[in-house]
C-alpha positions, 0 to 999 in steps of 0.5 A: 573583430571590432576596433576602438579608437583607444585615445583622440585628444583635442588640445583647445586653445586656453590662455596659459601657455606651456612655460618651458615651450611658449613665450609669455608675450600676449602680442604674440598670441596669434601665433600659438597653435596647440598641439592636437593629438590622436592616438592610432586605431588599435585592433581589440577583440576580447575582455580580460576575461575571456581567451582572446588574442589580444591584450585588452579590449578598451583600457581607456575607459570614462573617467580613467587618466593618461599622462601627457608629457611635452617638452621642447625638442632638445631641451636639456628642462623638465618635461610639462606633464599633463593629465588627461581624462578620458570621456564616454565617447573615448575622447581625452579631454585637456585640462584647463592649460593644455600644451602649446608649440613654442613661439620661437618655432622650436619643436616638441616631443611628446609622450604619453602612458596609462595608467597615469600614476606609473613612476620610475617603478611600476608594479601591477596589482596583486589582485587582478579579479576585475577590469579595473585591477587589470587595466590599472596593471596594463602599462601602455606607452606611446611618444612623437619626436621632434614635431614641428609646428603644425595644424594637423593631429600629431599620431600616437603609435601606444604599446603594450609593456607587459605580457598578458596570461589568460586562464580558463578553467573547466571542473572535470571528473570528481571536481563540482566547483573552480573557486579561484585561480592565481599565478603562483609566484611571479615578480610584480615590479619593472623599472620604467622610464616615463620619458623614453618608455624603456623598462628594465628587468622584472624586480621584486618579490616573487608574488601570487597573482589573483585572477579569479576568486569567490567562483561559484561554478564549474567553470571560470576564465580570467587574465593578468598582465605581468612584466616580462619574465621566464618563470621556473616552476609553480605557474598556476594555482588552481582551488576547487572545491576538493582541494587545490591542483598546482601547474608547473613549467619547465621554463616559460618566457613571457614576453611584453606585448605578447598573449599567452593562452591556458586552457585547464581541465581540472580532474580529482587526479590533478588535486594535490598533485603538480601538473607540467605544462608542456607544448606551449608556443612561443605566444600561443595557446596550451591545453591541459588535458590531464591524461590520467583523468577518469573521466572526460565531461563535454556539453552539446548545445543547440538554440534553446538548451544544453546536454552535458554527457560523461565519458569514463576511462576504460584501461586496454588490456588482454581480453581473454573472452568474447560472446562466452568463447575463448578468444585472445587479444589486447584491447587499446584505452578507450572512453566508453559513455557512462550512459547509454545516449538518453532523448535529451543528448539525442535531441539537442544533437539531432531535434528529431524523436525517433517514431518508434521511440516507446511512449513511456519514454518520450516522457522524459529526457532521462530514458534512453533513446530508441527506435531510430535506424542504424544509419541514422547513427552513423550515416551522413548528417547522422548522430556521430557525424554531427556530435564529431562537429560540434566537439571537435576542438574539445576531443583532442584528436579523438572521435565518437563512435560507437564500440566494437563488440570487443569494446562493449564486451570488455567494458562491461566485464569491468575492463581491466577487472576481468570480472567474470559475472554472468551479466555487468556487475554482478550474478543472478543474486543481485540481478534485479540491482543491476539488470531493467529486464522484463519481469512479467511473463507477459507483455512488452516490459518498461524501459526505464531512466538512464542509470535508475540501477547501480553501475558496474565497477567503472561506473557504467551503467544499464550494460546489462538490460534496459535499451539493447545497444548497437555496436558497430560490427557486423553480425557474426564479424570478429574484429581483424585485431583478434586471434580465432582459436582453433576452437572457435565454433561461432558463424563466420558469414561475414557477409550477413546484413545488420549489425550485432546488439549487445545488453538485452533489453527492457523487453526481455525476460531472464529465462527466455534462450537464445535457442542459435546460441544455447543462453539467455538474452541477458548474459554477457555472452548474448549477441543479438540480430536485429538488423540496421532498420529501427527497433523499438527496444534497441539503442545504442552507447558511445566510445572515443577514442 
């Protein structure tokens, strides 16, 4: 955390004196002495722009101006204003007639406020896009009382008389672009006494405020000051380049001096809809994560570069089939990876390429990645341990793993669809649209990029074929949440060591028989045994849940 000293006055001696605090009596000059003043250290940390907890990093900037008022103590005259403009070093400078302590010994009050302009009535800006709209709606105030006579700097305590909104917003599923955010309506103006620095009640016209515009990317943070006041309904207006999303509160006070965080994904289900914002403390943060959205987008990054990977929403319901056998359960919500894990997300998390790996897809960071042993999945400094630290704030509560057997199965059938095709998305009519396996009768056959075939009804892809794909049950194990029926004729030696890949692969072809099991290795029934070591062909998919 950095601080800046926000405002240090030194009052240099001139030859004009204060009228209403000092005498005209030039046999008396030596007496004068001018009335220093320091403002006290404020403890900043962030820009408007960004979701920090304070109000403002350096609203005193060069060439801006602050207001100085003095006038004898208990003296029934008019305050002597004077402005002050702030140089590069922070450091106010006086005007040409600064205030003096009176000759008679009399004391003074002082008061100072920014912006200067500030009246009886202070409004902030509708247009609060750019620090300087924001540091000119930010109203601080600060007074010393009855001071006497002194050679020391008089302190100045400044507070902060509006309450600050910071938004960030993200583009989630279905949404390229966030190209503006603003404040619904809100009321701009608040009665403000110079001389006390009291402020009444917010007052005015109920009015939206800019915090972002023109945006060009998928994501955009700002903030606003407003007066202190409870707002009822529409907060936030959102436009994106689909359409615009509206966010709502039930009730919401926002009090002076007091930060107020919004963090927002913005979906295609949130567009033309009203979102509540709800969980928010009293000056804290609230995220809105819109539960129905379809998918969650997240981003790893390491020194050098970034990986951004898609999560789509699978519905639970009742599961009716497992391996191709009659097997009842119900299945809970999960996001299963829209992609099996490609080279790229595998090295932006771990910097490493596994050695057995296939060459062909070493090539680029679209293949998916292989070869690599099961515990360096799921072990200790692992794929998962490390992608679960990095994205822990962004996972609300929830964990990668890697799918269930039940999950996999469930997802590739299309989840709630219940399709009842041979492989994921389709039969063997359209298999060669849907399915990277091995056409040649001979040889090892090509991997090939992730999602190069169509995906199934989700929006899932390379389920059937392409890498084989780990899931994290035992082979032979049938997850504890299910019913065996009696008829139930698979092995149950749950103490075999390895672990069950689904999907089949690049390196096998559509007629060759699983002889244990009596089907091909493509079918959605197929399991297959190939240990916890490394693997050329085998690979693996996330799930959070």
């Amino acid at each position: 955390m950095k601080t800046k000293n926000i405002l240090a006055m030194a009052l240099l001696p001139a030859l004009a004196m204060l009228a209403t605090a000092c005498s005209n009596d030039d046999a008396q000059t030596a007496d004068r002495v001018p009335i220093t003043l320091t403002g006290t250290t404020l403890t900043v940390e962030e820009t408007r722009a960004a979701a920090g907890s304070d109000l403002n990093d350096g609203y005193i900037e060069a060439g801006q101006t602050v207001k100085v008022l003095v006038r004898n103590t208990n003296s029934t005259g008019s305050w002597a204003e004077y402005a002050y403009v702030a140089a590069a070093n922070g450091v106010l400078t006086p005007p040409a007639t600064p205030p003096y302590y009176p000759l008679d010994n009399t004391n003074v009050d002082i008061v100072a406020y920014s912006p200067s302009t500030a009246s009886s009535t202070f409004a902030v800006l509708t247009d609060q896009t750019t620090n300087d709209s924001y540091m000119a709606s930010d109203l601080v105030y600060a007074s010393a009382t009855n001071k006497a006579k002194s050679t020391t700097a008089v302190p100045l305590q400044f507070e902060h008389k509006m309450a600050k909104i910071v938004v960030n917003v993200t583009a989630g599923d279905g949404v390229g672009v966030i190209q503006s955010v603003r404040l619904a309506s809100v009321y701009t103006q608040v009665p403000f006494d110079p001389s006390t620095g009291v402020i009444g009640s917010a007052t005015g016209s109920q009015t939206p405020i800019t915090i972002v515009n023109n945006n060009t990317t998928a994501t955009a943070s700002g903030a606003a000051v407003i007066p202190g006041q409870t707002v009822v309904g529409d907060l936030l207006t959102v436009v994106t380049n689909i359409g615009t999303a509206t966010y709502a509160v039930e009730s919401k006070t926002f009090t002076a001096g007091n930060v107020y965080i919004l963090n927002i994904r913005v979906g295609r289900t949130s567009i033309g809809a009203t979102t509540s914002i709800t969980n928010w403390t009293g000056s804290g943060t609230v995220n809105v994560w819109p539960s129905d959205d379809t998918t969650r987008t997240f981003t790893v990054r390491d020194d050098v570069g970034l990986y951004t990977f898609t999560m789509i929403k699978v519905e639970g319901g009742p599961f009716y089939t497992l391996g191709g056998k009659t097997v009842s359960g119900e299945v809970s919500d999960f996001y299963i990876g829209q992609l099996e894990v490609c080279w790229g997300f595998w090295w932006v998390v771990m910097h490493t390429t596994p050695s057995l790996m296939p060459e062909v897809a070493r090539s680029s960071s679209v293949y998916p990645v292989m070869g690599m042993a099961y515990s360096e999945i799921v072990g200790t400094n692992g794929f998962l341990e490390k992608l679960n630290e990095q994205l822990a704030d962004q996972t609300d509560g929830m964990t990668f793993k890697l799918p269930t057997d039940i999950q996999w199965e469930y997802a590739a059938r299309g989840g709630k669809n219940h399709e009842n095709y041979r492989y994921s998305g389709c039969n063997d009519d359209r298999v060669d649209n849907f399915v990277v396996y091995r056409k040649e009768k001979t040889g090892n056959g090509t991997p090939r990029p992730c999602a190069s075939i169509y995906a199934n009804s989700l929006g899932i892809s390379d389920m059937s074929g392409n890498a084989w794909e780990w899931v994290s049950d035992h082979e032979w194990t049938i997850s504890d949440n299910m019913v065996i029926p009696k008829d139930y004729c698979g092995p149950t030696d749950v103490s075999a060591v390895g672990r069950i890949c689904r999907g089949g692969g690049y390196n096998v072809d559509l007629s060759q028989v699983n002889s244990r099991d009596g089907y091909t290795w493509l079918d959605l029934r197929s399991r297959h045994f190939y240990g916890e070591t490394a693997h050329v062909a085998v690979g693996f998919r996330l799930v959070l849940q």
